[in-house]
Each structure stands twice: as C-alpha cells, then as structure tokens.
ROKOL-376656 format. One line per field, with one value per residue (C-alpha): residue number from 1; residue in one letter; chain; y, z, x. Coordinates in pm, whole numbers, plus 50000, padded with zeros to 5 digits. Layout:
<nodes>
resi (NUM, ...)
resn (a, ...)
chain (A, ...)
yy (Y, ...)
zz (Z, ...)
xx (X, ...)
</nodes>
This chain:
<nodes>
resi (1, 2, 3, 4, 5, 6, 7, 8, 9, 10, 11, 12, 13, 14, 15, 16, 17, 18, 19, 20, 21, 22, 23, 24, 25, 26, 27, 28, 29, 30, 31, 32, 33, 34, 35, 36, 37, 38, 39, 40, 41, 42, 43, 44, 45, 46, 47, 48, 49, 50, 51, 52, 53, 54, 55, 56, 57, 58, 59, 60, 61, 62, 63, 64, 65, 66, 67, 68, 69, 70, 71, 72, 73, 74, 75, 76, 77, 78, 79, 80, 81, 82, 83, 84, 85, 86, 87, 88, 89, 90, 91, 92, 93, 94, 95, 96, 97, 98, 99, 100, 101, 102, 103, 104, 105, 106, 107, 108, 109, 110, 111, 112, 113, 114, 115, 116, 117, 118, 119, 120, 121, 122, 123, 124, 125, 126, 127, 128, 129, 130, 131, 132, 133, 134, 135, 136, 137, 138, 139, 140, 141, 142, 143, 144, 145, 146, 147, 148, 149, 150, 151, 152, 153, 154, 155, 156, 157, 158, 159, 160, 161, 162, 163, 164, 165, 166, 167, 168, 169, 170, 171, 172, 173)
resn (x, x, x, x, x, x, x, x, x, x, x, x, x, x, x, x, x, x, x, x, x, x, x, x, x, x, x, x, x, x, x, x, x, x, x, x, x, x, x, x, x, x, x, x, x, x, x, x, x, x, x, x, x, x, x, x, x, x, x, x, x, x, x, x, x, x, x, x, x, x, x, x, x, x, x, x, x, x, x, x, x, x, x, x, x, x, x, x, x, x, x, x, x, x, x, x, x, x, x, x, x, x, x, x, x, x, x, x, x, x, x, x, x, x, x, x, x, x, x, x, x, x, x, x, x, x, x, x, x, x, x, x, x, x, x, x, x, x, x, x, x, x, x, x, x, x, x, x, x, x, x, x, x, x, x, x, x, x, x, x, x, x, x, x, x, x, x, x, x, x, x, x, x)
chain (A, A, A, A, A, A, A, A, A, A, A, A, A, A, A, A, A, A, A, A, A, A, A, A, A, A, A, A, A, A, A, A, A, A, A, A, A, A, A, A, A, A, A, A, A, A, A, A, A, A, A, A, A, A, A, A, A, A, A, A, A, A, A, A, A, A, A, A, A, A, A, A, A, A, A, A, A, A, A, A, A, A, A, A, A, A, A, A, A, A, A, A, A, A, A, A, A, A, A, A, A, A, A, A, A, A, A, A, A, A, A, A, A, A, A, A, A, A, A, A, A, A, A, A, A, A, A, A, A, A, A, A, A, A, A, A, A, A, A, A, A, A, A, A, A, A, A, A, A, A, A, A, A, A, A, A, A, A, A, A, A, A, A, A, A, A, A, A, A, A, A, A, A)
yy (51979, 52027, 52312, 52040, 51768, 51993, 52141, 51832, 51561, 51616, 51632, 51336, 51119, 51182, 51169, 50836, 50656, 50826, 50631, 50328, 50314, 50368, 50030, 49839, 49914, 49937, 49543, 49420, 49445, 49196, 48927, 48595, 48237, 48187, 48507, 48574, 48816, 48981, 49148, 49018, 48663, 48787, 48938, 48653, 48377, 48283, 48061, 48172, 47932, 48085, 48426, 48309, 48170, 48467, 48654, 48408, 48480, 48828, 48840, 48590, 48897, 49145, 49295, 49331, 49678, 49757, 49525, 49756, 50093, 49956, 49877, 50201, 50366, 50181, 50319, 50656, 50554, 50362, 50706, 50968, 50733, 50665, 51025, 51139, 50891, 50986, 51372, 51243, 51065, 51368, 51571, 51291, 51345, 51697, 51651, 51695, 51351, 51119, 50815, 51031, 51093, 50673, 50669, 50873, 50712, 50383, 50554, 50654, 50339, 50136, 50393, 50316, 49989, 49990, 50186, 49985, 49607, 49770, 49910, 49541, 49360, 49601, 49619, 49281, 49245, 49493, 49288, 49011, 49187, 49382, 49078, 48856, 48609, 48504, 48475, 48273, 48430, 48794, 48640, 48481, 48774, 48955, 48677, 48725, 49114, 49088, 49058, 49286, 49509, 49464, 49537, 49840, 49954, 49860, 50060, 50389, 50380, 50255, 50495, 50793, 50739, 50611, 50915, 51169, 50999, 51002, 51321, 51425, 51212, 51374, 51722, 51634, 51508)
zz (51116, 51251, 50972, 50706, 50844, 50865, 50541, 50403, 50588, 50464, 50133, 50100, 50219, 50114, 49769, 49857, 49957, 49613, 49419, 49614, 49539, 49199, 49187, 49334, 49090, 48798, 48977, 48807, 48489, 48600, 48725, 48494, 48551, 48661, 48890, 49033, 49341, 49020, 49175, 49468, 49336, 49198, 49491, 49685, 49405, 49621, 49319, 48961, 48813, 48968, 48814, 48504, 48481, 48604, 48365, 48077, 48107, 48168, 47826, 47651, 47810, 47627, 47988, 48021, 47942, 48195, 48504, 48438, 48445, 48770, 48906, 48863, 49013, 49316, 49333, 49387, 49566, 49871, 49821, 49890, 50081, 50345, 50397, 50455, 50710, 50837, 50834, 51047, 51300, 51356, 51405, 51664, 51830, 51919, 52080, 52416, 52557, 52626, 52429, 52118, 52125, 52132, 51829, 51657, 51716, 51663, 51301, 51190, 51275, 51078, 50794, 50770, 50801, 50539, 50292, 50319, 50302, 49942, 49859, 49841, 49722, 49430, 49297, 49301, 49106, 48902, 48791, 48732, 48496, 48326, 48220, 48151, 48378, 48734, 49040, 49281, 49514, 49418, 49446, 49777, 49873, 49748, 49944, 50235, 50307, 50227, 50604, 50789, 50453, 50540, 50918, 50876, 50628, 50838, 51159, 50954, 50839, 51192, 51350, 51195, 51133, 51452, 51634, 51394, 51446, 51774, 51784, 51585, 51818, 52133, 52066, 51942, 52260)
xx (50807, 50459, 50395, 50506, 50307, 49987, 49959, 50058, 49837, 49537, 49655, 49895, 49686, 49390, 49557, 49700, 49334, 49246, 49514, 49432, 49081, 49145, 49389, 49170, 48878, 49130, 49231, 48941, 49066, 49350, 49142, 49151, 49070, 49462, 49426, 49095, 49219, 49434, 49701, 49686, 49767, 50088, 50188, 50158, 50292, 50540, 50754, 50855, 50646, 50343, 50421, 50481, 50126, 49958, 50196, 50130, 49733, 49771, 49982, 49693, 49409, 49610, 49663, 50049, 50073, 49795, 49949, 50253, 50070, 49905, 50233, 50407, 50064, 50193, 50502, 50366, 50051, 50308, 50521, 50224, 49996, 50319, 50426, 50042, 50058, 50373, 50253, 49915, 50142, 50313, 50029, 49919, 50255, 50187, 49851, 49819, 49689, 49946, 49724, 49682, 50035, 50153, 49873, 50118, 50414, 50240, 50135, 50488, 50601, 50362, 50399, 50747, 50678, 50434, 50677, 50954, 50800, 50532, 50837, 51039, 50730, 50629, 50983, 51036, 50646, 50815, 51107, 50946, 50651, 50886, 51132, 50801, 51032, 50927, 51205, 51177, 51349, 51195, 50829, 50939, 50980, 50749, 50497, 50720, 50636, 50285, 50152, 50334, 50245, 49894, 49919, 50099, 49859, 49567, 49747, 49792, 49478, 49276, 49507, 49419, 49075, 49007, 49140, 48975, 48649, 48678, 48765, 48438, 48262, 48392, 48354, 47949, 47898)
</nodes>
C-alpha cells in the first residue's frame, strides 16, 4: 500500500489541482447575469426552478455544451484529485510522529468525504444539465452536500500542504 500511495501521490494529485485550476478558469465562461459565481450557482440552486434559469441562460449564451464538458471534467477531477489525497494520507500514516500520523488519518477521511458528497452533487448537476430539466429534490441535494464538500476539500488540501510545508520549513531550520 505504501509503494502505491508513493508513486502515486505526487502524481494524482498534483494532476487533480491541475484539473481544478483549469475549471475554475474555464468557470468564467459560465458566468451570466442569472449566474455570476457560474457553477457555483448551480450547485447550490437548491429548487428546480432555480436550475432551470441558470440552465435557460446558459442555453440563451450558447454555453450548454460547455457546462457539460465542465461537468464531466469533474467527474474525473473528484476521481484523481480524491485518491491523490487518499495516497498523501497514507504516506502521512507511515510517518513516524504520532501528529503527522492523525494528519493522515484526518486526510483520508476528508478525502472520502470529499469523494462521496462531489460525487452526489455533480451527478445530480449532471442529471439535471443533461435533461435541460431541474429537480428539486436532486438540486436539494446537490445544495445539501456542498459544505461538508468544501470542508473536506479544504482538509485534504490544508492537510497535506500544511505538513509538507512544514516539513520544508523544519528541515531549513
């Protein structure tokens, strides 16, 4: 396992911050009166008739065909982004200090965490953008996954970069 997660770390999830970088500049393309935050407003709709707005100008922009690209860039981006983090929390796990090693755990937990709720929101987006018909109960939930979503993105990625900063730090000093 700790072969796997070090030739892959690096890798993965550097490949991952990659994809996501590239979304969020490609995001701009998406933004419109009815959705200035772009994606982000149609992940957090919350009704049917919000999504069908945002859809409806997205369709009037000419944009449909790129919101669905960007969408199934997501799939792989949660895919590769969450088992980089996954391989980094393992890594973690194997280090000898006790604190480094609850990073780790705290990593593949929030990686999971962070795969399963993108996972539920993005499918459901997906649904909805690919039927041109909004749910209320997919964008509910879709809305409903976006925090923890966020904190278990911002854990993986504080986590690890904390700790390799600080190793960097440590052994200048």
């Amino acid at each position: 396992m700790k072969d796997f997660a070090l030739k892959n770390f690096i890798r993965l999830w550097l490949l991952g911050i990659l994809l996501l970088i590239a979304m969020i500049f490609g995001n701009l393309l998406l933004i419109t009166d009815i959705s200035p935050m772009a994606m982000s407003d149609h992940q957090s709709a919350g009704s049917a008739a919000r999504i069908d707005e945002i859809q409806w100008a997205w369709a009037a922009a000419n944009l449909i065909l790129y919101a669905k690209i960007s969408m199934v860039i997501d799939l792989f981006f949660i895919a590769i982004y969450s088992l980089g983090s996954i391989c980094g929390g393992i890594l973690l796990r194997y280090d000898a200090r006790l604190f480094v090693r609850r990073i780790g755990a705290l990593v593949i937990a929030a990686a999971t965490i962070f795969f399963v709720t993108d996972y539920i929101e993005t499918i459901a987006q997906i649904i909805q953008l690919f039927s041109m018909h909004g749910s209320d109960a997919l964008s509910s939930a879709a809305a409903a996954v976006g925090s923890a979503k966020n904190i278990a993105f911002l854990i993986t990625f504080l986590g690890l970069v904390g700790t390799i900063l600080w190793d960097k730090i440590k052994k200048k000093a």
